[in-house]
ZABA-997129 format. One record per residue: x, y, z of N, C-alpha, C in turn; residue number from 1. Coordinates in steps of 0.02 Angstrom, whole numbers. Example, Ala and Ser with C-alpha at 12.3 -4.5 7.8 and 13.67 -1.06 7.14 Angstrom:
BEGIN
+--------+--------+--------+--------+--------+--------+--------+--------+--------+-------+
!     nX !     nY !     nZ !    caX !    caY !    caZ !     cX !     cY !     cZ ! tornu !
+--------+--------+--------+--------+--------+--------+--------+--------+--------+-------+
!    660 !   -284 !    390 !    615 !   -225 !    390 !    660 !   -165 !    390 !     1 !
!    642 !   -112 !    354 !    684 !    -53 !    357 !    645 !      2 !    394 !     2 !
+--------+--------+--------+--------+--------+--------+--------+--------+--------+-------+
This chain:
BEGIN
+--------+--------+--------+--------+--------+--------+--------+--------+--------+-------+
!     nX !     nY !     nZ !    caX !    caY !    caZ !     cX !     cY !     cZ ! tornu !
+--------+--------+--------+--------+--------+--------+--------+--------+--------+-------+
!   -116 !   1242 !    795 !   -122 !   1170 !    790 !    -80 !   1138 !    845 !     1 !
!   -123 !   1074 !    860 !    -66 !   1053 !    952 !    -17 !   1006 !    893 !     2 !
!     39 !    979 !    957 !     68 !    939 !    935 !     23 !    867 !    909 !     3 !
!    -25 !    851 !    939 !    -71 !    803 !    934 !    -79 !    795 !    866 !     4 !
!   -106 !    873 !    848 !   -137 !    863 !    785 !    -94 !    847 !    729 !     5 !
!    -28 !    900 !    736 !     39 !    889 !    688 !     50 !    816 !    675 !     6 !
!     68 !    772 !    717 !     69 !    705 !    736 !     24 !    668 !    683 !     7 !
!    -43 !    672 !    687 !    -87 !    641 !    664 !    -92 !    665 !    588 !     8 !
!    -88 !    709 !    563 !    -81 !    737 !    502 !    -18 !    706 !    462 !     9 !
!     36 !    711 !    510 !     95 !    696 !    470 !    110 !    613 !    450 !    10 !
!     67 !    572 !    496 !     73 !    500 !    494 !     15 !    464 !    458 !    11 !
!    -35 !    509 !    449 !    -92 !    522 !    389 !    -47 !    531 !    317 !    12 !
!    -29 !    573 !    316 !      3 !    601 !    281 !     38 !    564 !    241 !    13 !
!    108 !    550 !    286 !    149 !    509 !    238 !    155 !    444 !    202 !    14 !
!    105 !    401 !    246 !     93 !    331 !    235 !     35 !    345 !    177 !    15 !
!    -12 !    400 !    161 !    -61 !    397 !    137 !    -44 !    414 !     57 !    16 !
!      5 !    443 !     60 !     53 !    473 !     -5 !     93 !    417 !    -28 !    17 !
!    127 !    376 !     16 !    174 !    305 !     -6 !    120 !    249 !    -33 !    18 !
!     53 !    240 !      0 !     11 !    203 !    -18 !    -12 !    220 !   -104 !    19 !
!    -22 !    296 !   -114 !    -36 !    298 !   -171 !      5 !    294 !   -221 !    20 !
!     69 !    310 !   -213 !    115 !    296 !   -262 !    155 !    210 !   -283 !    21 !
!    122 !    191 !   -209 !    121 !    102 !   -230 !     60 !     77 !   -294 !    22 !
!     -2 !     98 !   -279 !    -49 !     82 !   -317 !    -52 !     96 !   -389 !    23 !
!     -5 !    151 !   -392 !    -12 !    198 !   -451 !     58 !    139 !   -482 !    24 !
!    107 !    131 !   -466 !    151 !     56 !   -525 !    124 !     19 !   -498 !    25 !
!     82 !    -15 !   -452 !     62 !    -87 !   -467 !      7 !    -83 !   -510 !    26 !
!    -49 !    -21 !   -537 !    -63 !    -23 !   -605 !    -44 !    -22 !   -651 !    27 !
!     28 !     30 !   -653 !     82 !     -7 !   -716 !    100 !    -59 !   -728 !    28 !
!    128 !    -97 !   -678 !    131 !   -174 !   -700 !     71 !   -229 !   -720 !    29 !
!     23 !   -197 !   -674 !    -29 !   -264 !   -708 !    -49 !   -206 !   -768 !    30 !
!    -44 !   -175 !   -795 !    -94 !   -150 !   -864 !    -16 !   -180 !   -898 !    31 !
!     41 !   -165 !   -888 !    106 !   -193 !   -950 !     97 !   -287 !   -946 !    32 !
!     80 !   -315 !   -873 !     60 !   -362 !   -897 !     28 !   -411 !   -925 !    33 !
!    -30 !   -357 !   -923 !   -103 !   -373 !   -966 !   -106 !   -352 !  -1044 !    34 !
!    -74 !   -311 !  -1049 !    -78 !   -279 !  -1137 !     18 !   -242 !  -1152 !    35 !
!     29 !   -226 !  -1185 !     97 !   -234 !  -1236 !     85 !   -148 !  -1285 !    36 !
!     35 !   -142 !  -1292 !      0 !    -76 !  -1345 !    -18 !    -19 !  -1289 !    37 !
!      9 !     35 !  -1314 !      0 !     92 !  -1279 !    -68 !     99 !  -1254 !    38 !
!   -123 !     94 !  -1319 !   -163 !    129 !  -1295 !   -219 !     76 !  -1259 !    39 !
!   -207 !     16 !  -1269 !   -224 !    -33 !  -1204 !   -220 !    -25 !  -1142 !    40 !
!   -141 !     -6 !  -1159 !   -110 !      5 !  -1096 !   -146 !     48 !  -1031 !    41 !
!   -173 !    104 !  -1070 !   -205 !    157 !  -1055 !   -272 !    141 !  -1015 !    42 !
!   -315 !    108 !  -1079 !   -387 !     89 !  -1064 !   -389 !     32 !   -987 !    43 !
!   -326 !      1 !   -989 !   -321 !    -38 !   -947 !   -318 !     -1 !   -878 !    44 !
!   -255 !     63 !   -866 !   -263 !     88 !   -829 !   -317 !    129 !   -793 !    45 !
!   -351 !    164 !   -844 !   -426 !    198 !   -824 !   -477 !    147 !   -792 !    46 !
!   -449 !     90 !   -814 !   -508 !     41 !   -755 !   -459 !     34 !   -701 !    47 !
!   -406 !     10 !   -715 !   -385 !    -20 !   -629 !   -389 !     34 !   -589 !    48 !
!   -364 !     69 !   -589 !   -357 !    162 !   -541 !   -420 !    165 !   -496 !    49 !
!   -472 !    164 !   -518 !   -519 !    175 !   -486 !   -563 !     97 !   -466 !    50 !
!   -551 !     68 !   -494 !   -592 !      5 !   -477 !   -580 !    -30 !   -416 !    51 !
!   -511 !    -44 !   -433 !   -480 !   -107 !   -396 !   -448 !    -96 !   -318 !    52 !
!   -468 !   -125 !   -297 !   -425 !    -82 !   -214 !   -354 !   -113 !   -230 !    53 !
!   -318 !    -82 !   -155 !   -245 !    -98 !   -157 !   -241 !   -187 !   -137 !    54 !
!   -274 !   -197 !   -119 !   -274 !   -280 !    -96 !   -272 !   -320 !   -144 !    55 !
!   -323 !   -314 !   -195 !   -339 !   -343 !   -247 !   -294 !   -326 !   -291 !    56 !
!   -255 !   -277 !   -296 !   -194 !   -244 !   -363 !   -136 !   -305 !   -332 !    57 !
!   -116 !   -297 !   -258 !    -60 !   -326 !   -254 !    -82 !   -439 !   -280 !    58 !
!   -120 !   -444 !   -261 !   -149 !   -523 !   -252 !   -152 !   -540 !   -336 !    59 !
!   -189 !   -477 !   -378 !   -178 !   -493 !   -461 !   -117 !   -488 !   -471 !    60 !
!    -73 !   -446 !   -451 !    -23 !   -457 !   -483 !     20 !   -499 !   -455 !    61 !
!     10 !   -522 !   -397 !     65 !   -586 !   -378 !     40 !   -660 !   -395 !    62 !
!    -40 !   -663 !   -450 !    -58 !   -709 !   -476 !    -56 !   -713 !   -539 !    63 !
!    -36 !   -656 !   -560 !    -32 !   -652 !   -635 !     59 !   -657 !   -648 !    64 !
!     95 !   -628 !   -605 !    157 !   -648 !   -620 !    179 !   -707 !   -608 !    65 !
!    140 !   -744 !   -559 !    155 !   -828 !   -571 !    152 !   -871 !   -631 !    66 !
!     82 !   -841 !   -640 !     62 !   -859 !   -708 !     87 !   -843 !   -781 !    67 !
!     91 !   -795 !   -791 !    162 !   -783 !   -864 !    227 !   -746 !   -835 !    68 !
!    241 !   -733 !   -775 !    312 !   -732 !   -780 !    344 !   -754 !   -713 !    69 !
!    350 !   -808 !   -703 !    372 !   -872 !   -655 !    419 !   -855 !   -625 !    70 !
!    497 !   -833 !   -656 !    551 !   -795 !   -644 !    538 !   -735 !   -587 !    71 !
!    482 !   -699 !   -620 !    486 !   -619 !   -581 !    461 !   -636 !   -522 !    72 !
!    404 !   -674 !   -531 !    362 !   -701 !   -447 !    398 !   -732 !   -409 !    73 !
!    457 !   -751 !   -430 !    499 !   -806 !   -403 !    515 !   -758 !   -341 !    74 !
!    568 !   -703 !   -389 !    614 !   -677 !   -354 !    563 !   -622 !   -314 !    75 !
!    509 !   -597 !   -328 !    463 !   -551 !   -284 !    412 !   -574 !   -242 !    76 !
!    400 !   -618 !   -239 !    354 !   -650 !   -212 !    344 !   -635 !   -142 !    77 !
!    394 !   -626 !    -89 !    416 !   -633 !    -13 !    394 !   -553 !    -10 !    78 !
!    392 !   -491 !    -52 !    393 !   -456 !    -42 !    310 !   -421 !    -61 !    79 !
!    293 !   -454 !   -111 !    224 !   -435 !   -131 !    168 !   -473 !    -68 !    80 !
!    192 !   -530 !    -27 !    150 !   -555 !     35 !    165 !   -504 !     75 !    81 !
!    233 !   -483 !    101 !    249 !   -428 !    156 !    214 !   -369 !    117 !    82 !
!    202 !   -342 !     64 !    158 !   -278 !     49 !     89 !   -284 !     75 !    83 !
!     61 !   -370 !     48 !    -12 !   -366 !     66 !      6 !   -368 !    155 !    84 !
!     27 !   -405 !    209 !     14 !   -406 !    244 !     24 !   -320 !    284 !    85 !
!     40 !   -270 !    246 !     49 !   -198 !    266 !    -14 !   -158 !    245 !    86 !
!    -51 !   -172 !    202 !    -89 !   -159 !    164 !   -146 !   -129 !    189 !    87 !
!   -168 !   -164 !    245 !   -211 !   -141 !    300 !   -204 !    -65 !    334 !    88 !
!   -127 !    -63 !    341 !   -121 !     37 !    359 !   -178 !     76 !    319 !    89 !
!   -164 !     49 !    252 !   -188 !     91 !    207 !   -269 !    118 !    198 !    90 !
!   -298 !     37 !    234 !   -350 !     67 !    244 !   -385 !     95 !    299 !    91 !
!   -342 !     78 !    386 !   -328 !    119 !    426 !   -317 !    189 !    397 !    92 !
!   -288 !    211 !    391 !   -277 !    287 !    382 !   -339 !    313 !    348 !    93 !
!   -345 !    299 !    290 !   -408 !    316 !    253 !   -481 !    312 !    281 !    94 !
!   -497 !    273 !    310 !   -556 !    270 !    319 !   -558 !    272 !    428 !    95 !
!   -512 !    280 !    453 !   -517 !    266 !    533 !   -490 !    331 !    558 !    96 !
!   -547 !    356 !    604 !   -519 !    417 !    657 !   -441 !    379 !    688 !    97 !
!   -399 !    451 !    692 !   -340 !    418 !    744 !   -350 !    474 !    802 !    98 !
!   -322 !    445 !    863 !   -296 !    477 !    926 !   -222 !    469 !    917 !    99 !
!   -191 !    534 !    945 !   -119 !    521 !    955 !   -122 !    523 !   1038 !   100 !
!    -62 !    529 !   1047 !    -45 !    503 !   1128 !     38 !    543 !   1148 !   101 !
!     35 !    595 !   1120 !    121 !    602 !   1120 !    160 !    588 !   1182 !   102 !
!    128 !    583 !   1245 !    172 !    566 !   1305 !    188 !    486 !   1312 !   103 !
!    152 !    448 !   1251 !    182 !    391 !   1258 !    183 !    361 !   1185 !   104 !
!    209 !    416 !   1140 !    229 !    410 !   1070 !    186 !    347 !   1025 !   105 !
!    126 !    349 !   1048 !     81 !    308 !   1019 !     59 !    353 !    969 !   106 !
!      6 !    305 !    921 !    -58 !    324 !    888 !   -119 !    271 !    887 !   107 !
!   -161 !    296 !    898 !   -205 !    242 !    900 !   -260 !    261 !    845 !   108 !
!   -293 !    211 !    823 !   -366 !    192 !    761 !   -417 !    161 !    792 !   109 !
!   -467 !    227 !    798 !   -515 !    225 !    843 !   -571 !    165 !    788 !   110 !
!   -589 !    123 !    807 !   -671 !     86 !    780 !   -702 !     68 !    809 !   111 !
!   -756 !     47 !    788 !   -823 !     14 !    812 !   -819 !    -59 !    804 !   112 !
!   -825 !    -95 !    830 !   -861 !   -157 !    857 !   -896 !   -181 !    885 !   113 !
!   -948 !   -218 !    892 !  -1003 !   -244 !    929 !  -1039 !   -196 !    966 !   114 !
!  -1063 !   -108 !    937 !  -1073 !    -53 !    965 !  -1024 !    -37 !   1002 !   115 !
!   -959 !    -56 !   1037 !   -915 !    -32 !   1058 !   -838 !      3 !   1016 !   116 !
!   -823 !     49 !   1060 !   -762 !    100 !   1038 !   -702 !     57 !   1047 !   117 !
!   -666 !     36 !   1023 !   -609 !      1 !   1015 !   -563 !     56 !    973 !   118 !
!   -482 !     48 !   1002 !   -415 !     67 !   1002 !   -353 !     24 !    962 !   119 !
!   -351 !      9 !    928 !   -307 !     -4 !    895 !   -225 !     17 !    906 !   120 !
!   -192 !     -7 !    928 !   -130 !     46 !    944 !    -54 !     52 !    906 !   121 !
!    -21 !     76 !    885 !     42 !     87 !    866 !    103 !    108 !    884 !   122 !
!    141 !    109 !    915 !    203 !    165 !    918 !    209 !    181 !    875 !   123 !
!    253 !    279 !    872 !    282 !    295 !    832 !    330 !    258 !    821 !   124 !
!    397 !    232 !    848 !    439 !    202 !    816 !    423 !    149 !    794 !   125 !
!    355 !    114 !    787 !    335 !     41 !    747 !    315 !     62 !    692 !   126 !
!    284 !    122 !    681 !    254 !    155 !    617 !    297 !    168 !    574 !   127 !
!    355 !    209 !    598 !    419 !    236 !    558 !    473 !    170 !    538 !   128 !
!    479 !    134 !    562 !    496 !     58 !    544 !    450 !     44 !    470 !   129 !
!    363 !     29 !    502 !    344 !     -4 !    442 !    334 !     50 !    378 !   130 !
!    341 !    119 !    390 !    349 !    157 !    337 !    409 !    136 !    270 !   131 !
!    467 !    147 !    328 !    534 !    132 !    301 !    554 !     87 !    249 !   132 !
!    506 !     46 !    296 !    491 !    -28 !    231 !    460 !    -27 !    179 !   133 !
!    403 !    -13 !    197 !    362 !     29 !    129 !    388 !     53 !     94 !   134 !
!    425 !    107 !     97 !    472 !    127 !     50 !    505 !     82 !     -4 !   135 !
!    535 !     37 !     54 !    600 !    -37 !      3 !    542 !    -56 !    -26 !   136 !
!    496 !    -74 !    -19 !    433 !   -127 !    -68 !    424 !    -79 !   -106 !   137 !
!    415 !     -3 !   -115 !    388 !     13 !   -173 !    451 !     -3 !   -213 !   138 !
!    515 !     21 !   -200 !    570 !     14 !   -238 !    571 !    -55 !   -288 !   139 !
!    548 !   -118 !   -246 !    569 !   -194 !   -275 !    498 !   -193 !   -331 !   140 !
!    443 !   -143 !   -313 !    378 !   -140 !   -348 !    406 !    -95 !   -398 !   141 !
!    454 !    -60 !   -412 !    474 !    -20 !   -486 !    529 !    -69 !   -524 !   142 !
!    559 !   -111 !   -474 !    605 !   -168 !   -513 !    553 !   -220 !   -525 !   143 !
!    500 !   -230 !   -534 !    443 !   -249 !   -535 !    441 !   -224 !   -612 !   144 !
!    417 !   -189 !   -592 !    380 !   -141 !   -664 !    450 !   -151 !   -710 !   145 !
!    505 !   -106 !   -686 !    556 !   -130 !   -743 !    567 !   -174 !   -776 !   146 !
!    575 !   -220 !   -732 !    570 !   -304 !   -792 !    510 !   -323 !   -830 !   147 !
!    437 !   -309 !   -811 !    390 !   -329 !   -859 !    409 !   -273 !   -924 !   148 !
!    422 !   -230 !   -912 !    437 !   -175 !   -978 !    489 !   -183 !  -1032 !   149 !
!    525 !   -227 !   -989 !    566 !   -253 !  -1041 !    544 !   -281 !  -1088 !   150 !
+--------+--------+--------+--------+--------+--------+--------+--------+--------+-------+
């Protein structure tokens, strides 16, 4: 395997693993803030999981916590806009060929437009930044979840 490929796997990889473990409590919180009963709780989750994209999980739940819990949106709010506006990686990675570039620590997301090949570009050190962050948002997204469980 080249370095190319390592590269592209590992930045696949990690963002694609942080993305899912975001989705996976922002269905905990909107199913605890939608129902109170376990096994609601449940039925609730078996739909969001597969239904709902990540766009739509973060936007319900930063409209539903306005809406019955005013407090929590208060204080999360700045951070559930900075998730959606990241949100897009997620579907970069998933669904877009990448090129890496290691002599100039890029990655790029190859698409189509207007029949043309378009490049999308990144540094590695812009990626590992907005990873990093990712990280802190899932964290404020389990102090999230903690307080509706209360």
């Amino acid at each position: 395997m080249t370095d190319d490929e390592k590269n592209e796997y590992y930045f696949r990889g990690i963002f694609m693993s942080l993305f899912i473990d975001i989705e996976f409590v922002l269905g905990n919180v909107l199913s605890n803030i939608l129902a109170k009963d376990d096994d609601a709780i449940m039925n609730i989750l078996e739909f969001l999981t597969p239904s709902l994209l990540l766009d739509k999980k973060i936007t319900t739940t930063f409209n539903l916590l306005k809406k019955r819990h005013p407090p929590i949106h208060a204080k999360f709010k700045d951070e559930l806009n900075e998730l959606r506006d990241l949100a897009f990686l997620r579907n970069d990675f998933a669904h877009k060929r990448i090129e890496i570039d290691s002599n100039n620590q890029a990655l790029y997301f190859l698409k189509i437009e207007n029949s043309r090949s378009q490049k999308d570009s990144h540094l590695f050190s812009d990626l590992n930044t907005k990873f990093e962050r990712l990280k802190e948002l899932l964290k404020k997204i389990i102090e999230i979840e903690n307080e509706i469980a209360k």
